[in-house]
Phi, psi and omega in degrees: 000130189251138193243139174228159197221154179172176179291307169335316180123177201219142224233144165234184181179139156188163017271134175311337210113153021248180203188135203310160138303107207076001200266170163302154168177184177242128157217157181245096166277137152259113181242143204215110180317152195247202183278357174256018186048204158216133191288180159323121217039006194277164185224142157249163179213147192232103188284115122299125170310140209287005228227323197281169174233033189293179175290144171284116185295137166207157171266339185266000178222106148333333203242318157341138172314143138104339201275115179262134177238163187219128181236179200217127140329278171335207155257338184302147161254078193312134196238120196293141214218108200257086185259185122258135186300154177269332206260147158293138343253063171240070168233051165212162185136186175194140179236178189228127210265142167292118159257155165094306195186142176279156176280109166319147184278126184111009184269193184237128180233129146247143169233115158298124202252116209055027157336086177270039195264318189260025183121349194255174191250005167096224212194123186281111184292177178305151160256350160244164181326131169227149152273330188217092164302141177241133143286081224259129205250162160235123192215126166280095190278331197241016172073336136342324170108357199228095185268170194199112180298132173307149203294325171222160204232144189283157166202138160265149164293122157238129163301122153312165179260208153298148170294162172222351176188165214231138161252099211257081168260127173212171185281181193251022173207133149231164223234106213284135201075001195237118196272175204193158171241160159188141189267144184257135132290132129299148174211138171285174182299341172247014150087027150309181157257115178293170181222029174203048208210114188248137150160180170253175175222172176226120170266093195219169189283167169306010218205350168088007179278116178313144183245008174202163178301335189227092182260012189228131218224120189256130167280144169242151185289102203128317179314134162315132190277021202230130168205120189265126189272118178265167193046043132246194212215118206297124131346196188262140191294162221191172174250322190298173175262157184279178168188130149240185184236160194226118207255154166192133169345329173273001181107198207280115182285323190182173159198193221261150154271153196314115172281063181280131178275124193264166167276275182251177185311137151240167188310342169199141151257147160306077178292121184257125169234183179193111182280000198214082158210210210210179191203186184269013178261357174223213192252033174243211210239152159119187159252179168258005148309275202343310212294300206292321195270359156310286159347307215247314194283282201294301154305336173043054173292156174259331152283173182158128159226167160252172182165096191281131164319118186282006158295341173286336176271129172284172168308301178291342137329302155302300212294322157330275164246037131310317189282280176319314157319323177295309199295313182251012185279103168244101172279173220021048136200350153190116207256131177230160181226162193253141183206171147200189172290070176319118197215077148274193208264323196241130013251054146103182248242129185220100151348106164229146175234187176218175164306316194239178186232030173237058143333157146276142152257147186251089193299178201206012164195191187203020186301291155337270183273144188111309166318107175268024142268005187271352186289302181314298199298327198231023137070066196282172187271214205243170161325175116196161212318243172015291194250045188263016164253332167330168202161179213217088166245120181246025159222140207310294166000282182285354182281319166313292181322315209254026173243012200274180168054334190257146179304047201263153139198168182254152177213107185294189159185166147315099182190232198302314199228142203285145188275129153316111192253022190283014197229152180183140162213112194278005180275350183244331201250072178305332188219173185219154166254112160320301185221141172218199148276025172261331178158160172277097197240086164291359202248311205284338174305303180306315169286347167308293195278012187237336151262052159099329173297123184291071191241134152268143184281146151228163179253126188228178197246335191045041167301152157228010197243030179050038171228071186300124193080011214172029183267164174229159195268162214191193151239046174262184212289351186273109189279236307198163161313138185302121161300151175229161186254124146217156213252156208222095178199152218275354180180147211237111188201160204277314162305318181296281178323320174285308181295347151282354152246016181260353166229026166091343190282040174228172180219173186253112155239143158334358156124331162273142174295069156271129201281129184226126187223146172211125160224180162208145200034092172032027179272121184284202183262155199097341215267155116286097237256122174209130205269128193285329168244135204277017176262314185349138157274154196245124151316087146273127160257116172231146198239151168201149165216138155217202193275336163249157190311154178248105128013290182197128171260104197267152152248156217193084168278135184053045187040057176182131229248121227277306181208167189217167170207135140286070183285351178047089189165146194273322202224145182212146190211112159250175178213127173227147194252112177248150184220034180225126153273134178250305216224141155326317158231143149293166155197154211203144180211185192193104157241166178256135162235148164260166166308287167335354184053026176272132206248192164177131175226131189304174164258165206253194189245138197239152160191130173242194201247000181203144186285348164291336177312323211245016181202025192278097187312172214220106169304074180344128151290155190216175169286000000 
């Protein structure tokens, strides 16, 4: 039982936890009125963040999922009042207003939450893992219209469940003899780290060899489901890619996405990140420790940021995660970048990160900070030195501008609010996002690339459920798997990485690590390639492997698809020859389709016959 205490009153719940994830159940609040009571019309009210998905409570069908009953001590007659919270981002939720006669200080409200007295399956909790889902309570004590949070709000532990299948992240090159970690996930049905898995497991290639002295790793029941294995070490370099498994008494649980084993270091490796989720300091879950040590443990990203609505942020907030970029930033082993979200309406929601970890942040409203129940609700600090460059810019125009000269860059997408691509500055905007958890949008890469912008593609994931790189669908607002970026660089420190996506050298997949290489006459992807003569036949390789057989393989010119292959096969390498200019610049991608229908698209390759082409400044759009 979790206790809140205040002039307001004092809030219980139970059982506290902990508790399966998506499973059914009963919970019971108990609210016990302070020394102001609640007058006549006056409410309590029970906030949830906007993000979770447990089942929606109702009152009219007793047998019905979700069915909430309400008592009362008192004489008051509680009315059940089915709303969404006004504050961001606690706006789902419902309150229950006094009727008849106020709540005395010392009554009572229980409201049983999946009531099964009569027939019902209880209430579906959230599907992914929280350490502390909050009921987060409020109470208009005086009938006003004007609430005020209990000093502390009941909260449960949600858990993963049983596994139903094992996840293998390693890197996607190794070096034969050269030791590397990769972490096994257990994973429930909603793609949590179970907590309800006892037995040992085994990490070994498809061929049964162990790749490190210690491949064997025993869970006890309750343990966190996630463990990173160290020091192994690649077999003897090989041309096909490796793959491992992950073995239990019962046969095979997962296994690995394409491993290729190198003789030696090669010149840029594949690195994977994800630039884009959210934390409970904004409007997802978690904390951001949580987020960076998931990220860095579990997902086993080589990369990472949060980035957070920049309307959301307090000072002390920002000043929060400054300090957590710093904190978990190990380079050549896990590169973090401090970023946020930029979201005016027009032209719609643009990223910024920075290099260095003291940036400015630049809100793009006042919707918010400032408000004083949005002050309450999110219990903001004090000012600080860090953040005395902070400003307020609502229009894209000036975010450029006070972002010119600084180690900066922006990366739109597609999400809460849609991006406008008639704006563009290309010395700040190298890439664009493709893919998240909202959906795959190849449409918004074409209009990018059909007016003219040298933008590289990517994958981000805009998680909010605290699984950065690794969020999954549930039935909250995330239609599809978290996307990932991956990067072509020669060593993993924070300069490498920003100068490979400022040169393109990246890609989008749709969430599984499909190792993807496209050149053309030795031009990588990104490159700007340019043939003096406009006949040159152009060389295409495109290499691709993944965790499931690959479907298809497209090229794709000028936004219109040049040739496909079908290989059936997890690894494949073609080669095509094109000799006709269609455009003053060309430009050329590659996307993978797997049989899973899990994708991945290159960034393209542009390439002409003469360098203004291929360098034709891109006029800034204004309002």
């Amino acid at each position: 039982m979790q206790k809140g205490s205040s002039k307001l009153g004092t809030a219980t719940i139970e059982p506290a936890g902990p508790v399966t994830a998506g499973a059914y159940g009963t919970w019971t609040i108990t609210y016990t009125a302070g020394e102001e009571g609640i007058a006549e019309r006056g409410e309590l009210r029970v906030n949830l963040r906007h993000v979770q998905d447990m089942g929606a409570p109702q009152i009219s069908d007793p047998k019905a999922a979700g069915y909430l009953s309400l008592r009362c001590s008192g004489k008051a007659k509680p009315e059940f009042v089915d709303r969404r919270g006004r504050w961001m981002p606690w706006q789902q939720g419902f309150a229950v207003r006094m009727a008849q006669a106020p709540l005395l200080p010392g009554e009572t409200i229980t409201l049983v939450l999946g009531d099964t007295s009569a027939g019902s399956p209880g209430i579906r909790l959230q599907t992914f893992a929280e350490a502390s889902f909050e009921f987060r309570i409020s109470a208009d004590a005086l009938g006003n219209g004007y609430h005020r949070l209990l000093d502390e709000s009941p909260a449960i532990e949600i858990r993963g469940g049983p596994p139903v299948t094992a996840r293998v992240f390693a890197p996607s090159m190794a070096v034969a003899g050269e030791p590397f970690r990769a972490a096994v996930k257990l994973e429930d049905r909603w793609g949590n780290p179970s907590r309800m898995f006892e037995g040992n497991i085994r990490l070994e290639g498809e061929d049964g060899a162990c790749w490190g002295s210690a491949c064997t790793r025993r869970f006890q029941h309750g343990e966190y489901g996630a463990h990173v294995f160290e020091n192994l070490v690649a077999p003897a370099a090989r041309a096909a890619a490796h793959y491992l498994v992950v073995r239990n008494g019962d046969g095979v649980m997962g296994r690995s996405h394409a491993i290729r084993c190198l003789a030696a270091a090669p010149e840029r490796r594949v690195f994977w990140g994800d630039l884009h989720g959210h934390t409970e300091l904004g409007d997802g879950t978690g904390s951001v420790d949580d987020y960076y040590r998931y990220a860095r443990d579990v997902a086993r990203l080589d990369f990472c940021a949060a980035s957070e609505e920049d309307y959301l942020f307090t000072d002390a907030s920002w000043v929060r995660f400054i300090e957590a970029a710093r904190q978990y930033h190990e380079p050549g082993r896990f590169v973090t970048f401090l970023g946020y979200e930029w979201s005016g309406k027009v032209p719609g929601d643009h990223n910024v990160y920075y290099l260095d970890d003291t940036g400015p942040l630049f809100r793009s409203s006042t919707k918010y900070v400032g408000k004083t129940e949005y002050l309450e609700l999110h219990n903001e600090g004090e000012s600080h030195p860090l953040c005395r460059e902070n400003a307020v810019l609502l229009e894209i125009a000036d975010l450029y501008k006070a972002l010119k000269g600084k180690r900066a860059m922006i990366i739109p997408h597609v999400g809460g609010n849609k991006t406008h691509l008639r704006f563009h500055d290309p010395e700040l905007e190298p890439a664009i996002e493709m893919h998240s958890v909202h959906g795959s949008f190849e449409w918004f890469a074409m209009e990018a690339l059909q007016r003219g912008y040298k933008v590289g593609l990517i994958g981000g994931g805009d998680s909010h459920d605290g699984r950065p790189g690794d969020a999954h669908t549930g039935f909250h607002f995330a239609k599809e798997h978290n996307g990932l970026m991956g990067v072509y660089a020669p060593e993993l420190t924070r300069e490498a990485i920003w100068d490979a996506i400022f040169a393109r050298r990246v890609y989008a997949t749709s969430g599984e690590r499909i190792l993807l290489d496209f050149s053309m006459n030795e031009h990588p992807m990104g490159a700007r390639a340019l043939l003096e003569n406009p006949r040159t036949e152009r060389q295409f390789r495109i290499y691709a492997a993944g965790l499931e057989n690959i479907a298809r393989i497209h090229l794709i010119k000028n936004n219109t698809e040049l040739a496909s292959w079908s290989p059936a096969t997890r690894e494949a390498a073609v080669d095509y020859a094109d000799s006709g200019q269609d455009n003053p610049c060309d430009f050329y991608y590659v996307r993978v389709t797997q049989t899973d229908r899990a994708k991945a698209w290159s960034s393209p390759i542009w390439v002409a016959s003469r360098p203004e082409e291929l360098h034709r400044p891109i006029r800034l759009m204004s309002y």
